[in-house]
N, CA, C and O atoms as CSV, one atom per row, in Angstrom:
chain,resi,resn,atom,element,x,y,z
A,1,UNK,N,N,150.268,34.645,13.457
A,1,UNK,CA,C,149.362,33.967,12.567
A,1,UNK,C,C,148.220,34.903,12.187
A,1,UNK,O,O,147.713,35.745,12.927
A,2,UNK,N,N,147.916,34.653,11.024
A,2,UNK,CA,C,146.192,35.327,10.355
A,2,UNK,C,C,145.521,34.457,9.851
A,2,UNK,O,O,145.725,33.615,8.976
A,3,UNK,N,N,144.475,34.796,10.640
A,3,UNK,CA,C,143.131,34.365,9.600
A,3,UNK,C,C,141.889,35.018,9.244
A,3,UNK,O,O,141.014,35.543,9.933
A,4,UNK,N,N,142.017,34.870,8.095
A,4,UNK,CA,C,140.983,35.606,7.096
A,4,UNK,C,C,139.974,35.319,6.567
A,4,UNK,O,O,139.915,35.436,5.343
A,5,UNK,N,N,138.720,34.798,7.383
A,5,UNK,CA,C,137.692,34.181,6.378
A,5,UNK,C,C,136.968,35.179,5.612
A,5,UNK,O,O,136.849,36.378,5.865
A,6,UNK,N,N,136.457,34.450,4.547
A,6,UNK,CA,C,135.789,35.971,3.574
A,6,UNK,C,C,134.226,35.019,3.319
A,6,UNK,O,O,133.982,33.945,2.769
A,7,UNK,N,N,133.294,36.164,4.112
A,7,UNK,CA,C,131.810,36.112,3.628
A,7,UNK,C,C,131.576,36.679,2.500
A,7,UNK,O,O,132.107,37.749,2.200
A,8,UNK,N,N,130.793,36.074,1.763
A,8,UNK,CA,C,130.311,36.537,0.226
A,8,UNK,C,C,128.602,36.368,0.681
A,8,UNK,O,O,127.987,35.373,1.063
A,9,UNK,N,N,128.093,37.976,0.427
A,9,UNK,CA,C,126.864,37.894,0.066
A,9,UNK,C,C,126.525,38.774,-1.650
A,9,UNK,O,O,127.317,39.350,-2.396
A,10,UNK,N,N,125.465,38.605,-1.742
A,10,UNK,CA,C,124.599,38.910,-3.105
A,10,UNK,C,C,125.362,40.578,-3.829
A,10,UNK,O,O,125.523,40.945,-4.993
A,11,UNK,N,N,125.662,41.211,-2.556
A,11,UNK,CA,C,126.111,42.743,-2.843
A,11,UNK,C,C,127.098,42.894,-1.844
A,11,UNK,O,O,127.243,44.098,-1.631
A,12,UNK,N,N,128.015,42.045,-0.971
A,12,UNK,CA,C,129.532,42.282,-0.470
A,12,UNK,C,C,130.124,41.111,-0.326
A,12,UNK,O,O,129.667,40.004,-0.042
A,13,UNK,N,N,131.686,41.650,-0.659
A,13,UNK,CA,C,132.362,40.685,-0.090
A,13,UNK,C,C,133.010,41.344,1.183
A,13,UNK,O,O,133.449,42.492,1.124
A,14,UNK,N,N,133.068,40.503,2.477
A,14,UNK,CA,C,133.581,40.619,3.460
A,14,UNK,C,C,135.363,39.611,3.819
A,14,UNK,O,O,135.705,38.438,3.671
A,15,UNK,N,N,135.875,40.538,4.193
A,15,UNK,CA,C,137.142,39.989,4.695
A,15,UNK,C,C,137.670,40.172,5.969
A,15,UNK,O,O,138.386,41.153,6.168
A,16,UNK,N,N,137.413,39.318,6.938
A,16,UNK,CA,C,137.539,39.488,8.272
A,16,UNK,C,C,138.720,38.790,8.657
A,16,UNK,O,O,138.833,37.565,8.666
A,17,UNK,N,N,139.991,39.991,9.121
A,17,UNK,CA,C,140.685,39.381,9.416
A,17,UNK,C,C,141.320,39.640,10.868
A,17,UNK,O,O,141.347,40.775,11.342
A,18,UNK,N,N,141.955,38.247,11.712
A,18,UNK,CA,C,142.214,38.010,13.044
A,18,UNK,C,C,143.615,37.535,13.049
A,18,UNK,O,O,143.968,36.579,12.357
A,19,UNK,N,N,144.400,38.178,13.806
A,19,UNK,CA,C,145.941,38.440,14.129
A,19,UNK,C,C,146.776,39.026,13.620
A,19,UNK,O,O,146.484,40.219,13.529
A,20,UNK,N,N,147.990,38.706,13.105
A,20,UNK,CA,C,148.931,40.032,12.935
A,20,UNK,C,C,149.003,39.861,11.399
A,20,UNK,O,O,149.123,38.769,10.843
A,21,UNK,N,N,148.913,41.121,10.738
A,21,UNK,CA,C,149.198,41.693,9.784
A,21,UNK,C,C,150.815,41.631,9.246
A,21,UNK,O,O,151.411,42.572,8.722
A,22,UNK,N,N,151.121,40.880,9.395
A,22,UNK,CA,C,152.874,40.986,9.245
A,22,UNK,C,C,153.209,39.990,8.382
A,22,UNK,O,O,152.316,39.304,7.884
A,23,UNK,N,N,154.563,39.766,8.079
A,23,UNK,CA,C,155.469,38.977,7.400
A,23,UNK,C,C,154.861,38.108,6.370
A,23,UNK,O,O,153.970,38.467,5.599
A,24,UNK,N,N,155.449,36.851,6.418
A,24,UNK,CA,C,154.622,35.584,6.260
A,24,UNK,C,C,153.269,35.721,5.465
A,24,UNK,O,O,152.872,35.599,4.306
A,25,UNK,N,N,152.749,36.057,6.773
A,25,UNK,CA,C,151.258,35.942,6.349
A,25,UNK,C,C,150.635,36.928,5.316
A,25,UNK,O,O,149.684,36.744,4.556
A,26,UNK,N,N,151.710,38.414,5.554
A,26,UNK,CA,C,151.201,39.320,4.648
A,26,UNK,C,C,150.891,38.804,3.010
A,26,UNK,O,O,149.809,39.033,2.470
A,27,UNK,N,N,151.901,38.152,2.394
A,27,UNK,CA,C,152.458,37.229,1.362
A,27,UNK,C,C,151.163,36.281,1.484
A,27,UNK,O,O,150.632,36.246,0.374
A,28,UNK,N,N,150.691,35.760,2.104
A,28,UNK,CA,C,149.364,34.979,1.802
A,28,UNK,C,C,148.083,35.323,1.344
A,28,UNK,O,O,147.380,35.028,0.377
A,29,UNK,N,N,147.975,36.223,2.593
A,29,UNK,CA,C,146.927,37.576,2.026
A,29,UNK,C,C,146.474,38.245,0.804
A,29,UNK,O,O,145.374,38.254,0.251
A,30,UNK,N,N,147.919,38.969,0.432
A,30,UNK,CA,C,148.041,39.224,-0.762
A,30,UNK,C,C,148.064,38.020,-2.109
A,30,UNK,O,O,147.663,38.469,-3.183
A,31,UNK,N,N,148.335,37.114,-2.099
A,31,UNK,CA,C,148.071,35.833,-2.776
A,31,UNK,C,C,146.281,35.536,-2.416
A,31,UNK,O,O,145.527,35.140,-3.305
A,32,UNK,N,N,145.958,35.716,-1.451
A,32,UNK,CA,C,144.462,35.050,-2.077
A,32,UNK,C,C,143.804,36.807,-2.155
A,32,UNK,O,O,142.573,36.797,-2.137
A,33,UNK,N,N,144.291,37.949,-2.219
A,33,UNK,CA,C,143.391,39.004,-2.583
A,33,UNK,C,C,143.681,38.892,-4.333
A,33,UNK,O,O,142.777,38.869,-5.168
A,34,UNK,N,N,144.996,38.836,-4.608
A,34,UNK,CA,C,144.827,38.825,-6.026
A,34,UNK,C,C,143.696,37.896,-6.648
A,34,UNK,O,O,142.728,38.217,-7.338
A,35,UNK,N,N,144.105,36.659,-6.199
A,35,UNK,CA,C,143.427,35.278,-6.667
A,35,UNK,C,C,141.465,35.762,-6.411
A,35,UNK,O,O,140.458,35.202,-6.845
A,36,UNK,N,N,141.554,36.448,-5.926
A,36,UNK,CA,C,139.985,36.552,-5.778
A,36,UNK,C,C,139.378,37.820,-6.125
A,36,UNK,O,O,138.335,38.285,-5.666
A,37,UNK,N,N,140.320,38.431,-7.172
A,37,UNK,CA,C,139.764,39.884,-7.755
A,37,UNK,C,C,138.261,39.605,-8.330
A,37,UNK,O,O,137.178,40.156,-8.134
A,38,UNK,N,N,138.639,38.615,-9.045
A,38,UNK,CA,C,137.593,38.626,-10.009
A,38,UNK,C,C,136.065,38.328,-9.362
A,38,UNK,O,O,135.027,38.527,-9.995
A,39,UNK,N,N,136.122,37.829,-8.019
A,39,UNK,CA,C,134.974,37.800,-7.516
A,39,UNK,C,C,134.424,38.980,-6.917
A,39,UNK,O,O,133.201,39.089,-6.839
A,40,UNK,N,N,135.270,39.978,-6.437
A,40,UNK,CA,C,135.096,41.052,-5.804
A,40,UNK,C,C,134.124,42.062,-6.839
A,40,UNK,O,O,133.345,42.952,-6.497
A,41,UNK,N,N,134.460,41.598,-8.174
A,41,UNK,CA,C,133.646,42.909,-9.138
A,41,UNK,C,C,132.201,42.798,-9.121
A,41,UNK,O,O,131.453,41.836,-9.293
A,42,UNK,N,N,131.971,44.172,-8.841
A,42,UNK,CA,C,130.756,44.124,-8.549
A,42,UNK,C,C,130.464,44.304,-7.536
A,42,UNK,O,O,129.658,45.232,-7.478
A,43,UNK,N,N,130.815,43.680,-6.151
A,43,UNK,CA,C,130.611,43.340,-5.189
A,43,UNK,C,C,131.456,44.745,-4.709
A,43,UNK,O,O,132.404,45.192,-5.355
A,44,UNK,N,N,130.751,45.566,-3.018
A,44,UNK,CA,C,131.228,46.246,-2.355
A,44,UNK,C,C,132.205,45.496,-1.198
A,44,UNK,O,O,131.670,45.032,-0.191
A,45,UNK,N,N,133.567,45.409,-1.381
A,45,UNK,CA,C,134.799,44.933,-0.621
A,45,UNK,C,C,134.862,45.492,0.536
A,45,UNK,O,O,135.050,46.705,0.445
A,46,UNK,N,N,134.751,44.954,1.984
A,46,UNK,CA,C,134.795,45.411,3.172
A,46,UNK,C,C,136.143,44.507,4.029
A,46,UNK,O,O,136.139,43.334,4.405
A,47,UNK,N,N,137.174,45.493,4.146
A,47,UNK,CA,C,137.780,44.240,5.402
A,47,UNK,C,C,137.684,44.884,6.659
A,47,UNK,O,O,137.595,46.041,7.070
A,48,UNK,N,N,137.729,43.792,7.107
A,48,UNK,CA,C,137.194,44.094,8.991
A,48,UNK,C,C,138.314,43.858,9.585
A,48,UNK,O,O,138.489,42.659,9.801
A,49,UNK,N,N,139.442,44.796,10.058
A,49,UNK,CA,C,140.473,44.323,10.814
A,49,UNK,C,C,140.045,44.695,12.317
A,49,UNK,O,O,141.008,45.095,12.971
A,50,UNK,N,N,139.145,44.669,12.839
A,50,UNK,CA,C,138.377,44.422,14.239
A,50,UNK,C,C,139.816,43.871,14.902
A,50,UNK,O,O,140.745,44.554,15.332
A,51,UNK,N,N,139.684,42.275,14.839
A,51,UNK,CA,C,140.515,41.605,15.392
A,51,UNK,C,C,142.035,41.371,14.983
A,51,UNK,O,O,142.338,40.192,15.165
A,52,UNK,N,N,143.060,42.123,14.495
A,52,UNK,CA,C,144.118,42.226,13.810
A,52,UNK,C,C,144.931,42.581,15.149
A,52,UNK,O,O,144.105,43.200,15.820
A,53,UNK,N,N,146.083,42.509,15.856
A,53,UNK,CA,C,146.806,42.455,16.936
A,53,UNK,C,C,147.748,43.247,16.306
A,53,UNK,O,O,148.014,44.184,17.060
A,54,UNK,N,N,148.355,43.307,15.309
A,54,UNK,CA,C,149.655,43.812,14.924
A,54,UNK,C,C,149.667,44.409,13.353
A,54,UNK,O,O,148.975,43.820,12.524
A,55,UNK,N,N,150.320,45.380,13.016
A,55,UNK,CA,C,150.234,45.498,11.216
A,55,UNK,C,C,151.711,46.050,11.371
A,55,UNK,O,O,152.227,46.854,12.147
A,56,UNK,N,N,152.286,45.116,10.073
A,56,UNK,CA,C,154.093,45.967,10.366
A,56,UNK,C,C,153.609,46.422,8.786
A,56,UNK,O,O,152.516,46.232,8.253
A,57,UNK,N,N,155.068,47.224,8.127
A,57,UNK,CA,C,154.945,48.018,7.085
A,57,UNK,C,C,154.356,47.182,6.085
A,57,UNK,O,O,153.604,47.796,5.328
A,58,UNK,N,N,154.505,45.726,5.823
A,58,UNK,CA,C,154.180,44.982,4.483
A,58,UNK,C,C,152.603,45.223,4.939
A,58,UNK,O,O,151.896,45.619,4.013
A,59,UNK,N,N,152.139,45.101,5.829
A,59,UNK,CA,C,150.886,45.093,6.063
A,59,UNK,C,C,150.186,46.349,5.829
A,59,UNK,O,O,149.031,46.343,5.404
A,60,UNK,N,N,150.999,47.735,6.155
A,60,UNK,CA,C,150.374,48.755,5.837
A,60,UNK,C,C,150.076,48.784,4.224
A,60,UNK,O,O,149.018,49.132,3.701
A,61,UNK,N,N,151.439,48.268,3.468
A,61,UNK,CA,C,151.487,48.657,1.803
A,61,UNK,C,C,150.350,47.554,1.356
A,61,UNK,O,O,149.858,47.958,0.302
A,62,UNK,N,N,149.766,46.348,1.752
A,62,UNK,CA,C,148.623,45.670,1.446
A,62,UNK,C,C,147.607,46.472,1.770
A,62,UNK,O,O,146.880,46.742,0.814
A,63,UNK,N,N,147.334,46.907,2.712
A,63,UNK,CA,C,146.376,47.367,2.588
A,63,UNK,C,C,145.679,48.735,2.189
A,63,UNK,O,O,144.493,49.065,2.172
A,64,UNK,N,N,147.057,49.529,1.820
A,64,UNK,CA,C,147.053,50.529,0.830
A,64,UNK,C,C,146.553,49.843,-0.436
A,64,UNK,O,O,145.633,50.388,-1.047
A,65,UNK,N,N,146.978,48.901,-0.812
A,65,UNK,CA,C,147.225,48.486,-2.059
A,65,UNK,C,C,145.051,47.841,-2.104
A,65,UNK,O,O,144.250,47.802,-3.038
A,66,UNK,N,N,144.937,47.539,-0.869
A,66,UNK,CA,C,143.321,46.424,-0.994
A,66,UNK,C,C,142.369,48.347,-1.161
A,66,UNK,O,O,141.392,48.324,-1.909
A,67,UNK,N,N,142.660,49.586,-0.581
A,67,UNK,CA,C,141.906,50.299,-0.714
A,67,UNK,C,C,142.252,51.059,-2.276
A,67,UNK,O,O,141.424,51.607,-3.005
A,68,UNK,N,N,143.055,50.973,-2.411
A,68,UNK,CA,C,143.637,51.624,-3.603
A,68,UNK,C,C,142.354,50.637,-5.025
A,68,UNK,O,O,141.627,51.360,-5.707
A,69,UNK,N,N,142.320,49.608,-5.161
A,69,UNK,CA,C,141.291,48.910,-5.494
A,69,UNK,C,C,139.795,48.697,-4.921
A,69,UNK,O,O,138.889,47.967,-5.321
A,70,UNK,N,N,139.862,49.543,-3.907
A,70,UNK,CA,C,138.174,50.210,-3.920
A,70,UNK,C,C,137.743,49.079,-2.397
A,70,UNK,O,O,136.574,48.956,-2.032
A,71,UNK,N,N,138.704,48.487,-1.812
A,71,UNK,CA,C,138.296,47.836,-0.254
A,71,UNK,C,C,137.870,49.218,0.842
A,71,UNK,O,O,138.440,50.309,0.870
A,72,UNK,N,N,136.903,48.846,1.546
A,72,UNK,CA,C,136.902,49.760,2.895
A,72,UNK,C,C,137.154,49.104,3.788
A,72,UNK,O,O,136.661,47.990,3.962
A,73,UNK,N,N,138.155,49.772,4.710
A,73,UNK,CA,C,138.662,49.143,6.104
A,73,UNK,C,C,137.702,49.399,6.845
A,73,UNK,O,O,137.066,50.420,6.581
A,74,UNK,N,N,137.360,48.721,7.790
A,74,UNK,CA,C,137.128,48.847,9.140
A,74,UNK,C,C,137.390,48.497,10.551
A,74,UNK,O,O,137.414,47.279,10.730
A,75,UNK,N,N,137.602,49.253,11.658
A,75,UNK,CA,C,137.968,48.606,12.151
A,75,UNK,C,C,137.362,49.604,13.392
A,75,UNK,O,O,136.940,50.692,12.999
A,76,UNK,N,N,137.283,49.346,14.794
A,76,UNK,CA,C,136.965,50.240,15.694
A,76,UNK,C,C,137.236,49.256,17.208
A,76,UNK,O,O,137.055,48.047,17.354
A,77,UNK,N,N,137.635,50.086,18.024
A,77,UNK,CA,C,138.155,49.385,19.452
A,77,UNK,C,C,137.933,50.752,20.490
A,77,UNK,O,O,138.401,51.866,20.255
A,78,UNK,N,N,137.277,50.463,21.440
A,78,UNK,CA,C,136.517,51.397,22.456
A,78,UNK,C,C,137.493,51.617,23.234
A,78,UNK,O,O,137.345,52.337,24.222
C-alpha cells in the first residue's frame, strides 16, 4: 500500500509518500501527479520518499518521469 498526502504551501508543493512504490499503486500515483500538474506551476515540487519501504521498476520510471518535470526527491535514512 501507498500513501501520499500532498501539503500545499504559498511557494511548495509537498508530496510525502509512505510504503511501497510498486504496482497498483504506482498507477495511482501517477493518476493523481498528472491530475495535479496544473497546481504544481509555479510552485517548487518536493517528494519526500523518507518513508517508502519498496520501489520496483514502475516506480523508478515515475519517478524519473516526476523529476524529469522539475520534482526534487528526497529522501535520507541514517
Amino acid at each position: 500500500m501507498l500513501r501520499t498526502p500532498i501539503i500545499d504551501t504559498p511557494f511548495e508543493q509537498k508530496w510525502v509518500s509512505q510504503g511501497r512504490l510498486s504496482w497498483q499503486w504506482v498507477a495511482d500515483l501517477k493518476e493523481r501527479w498528472e491530475s495535479m500538474r496544473s497546481s504544481r506551476k509555479g510552485h517548487r515540487c518536493i517528494v519526500d520518499l523518507e518513508d517508502v519501504i519498496s520501489v520496483d521498476t514502475q516506480g523508478e520510471d515515475l519517478l524519473l518521469e516526476m523529476v524529469a518535470e522539475g520534482a526534487m526527491l528526497f529522501a535520507s535514512r541514517a
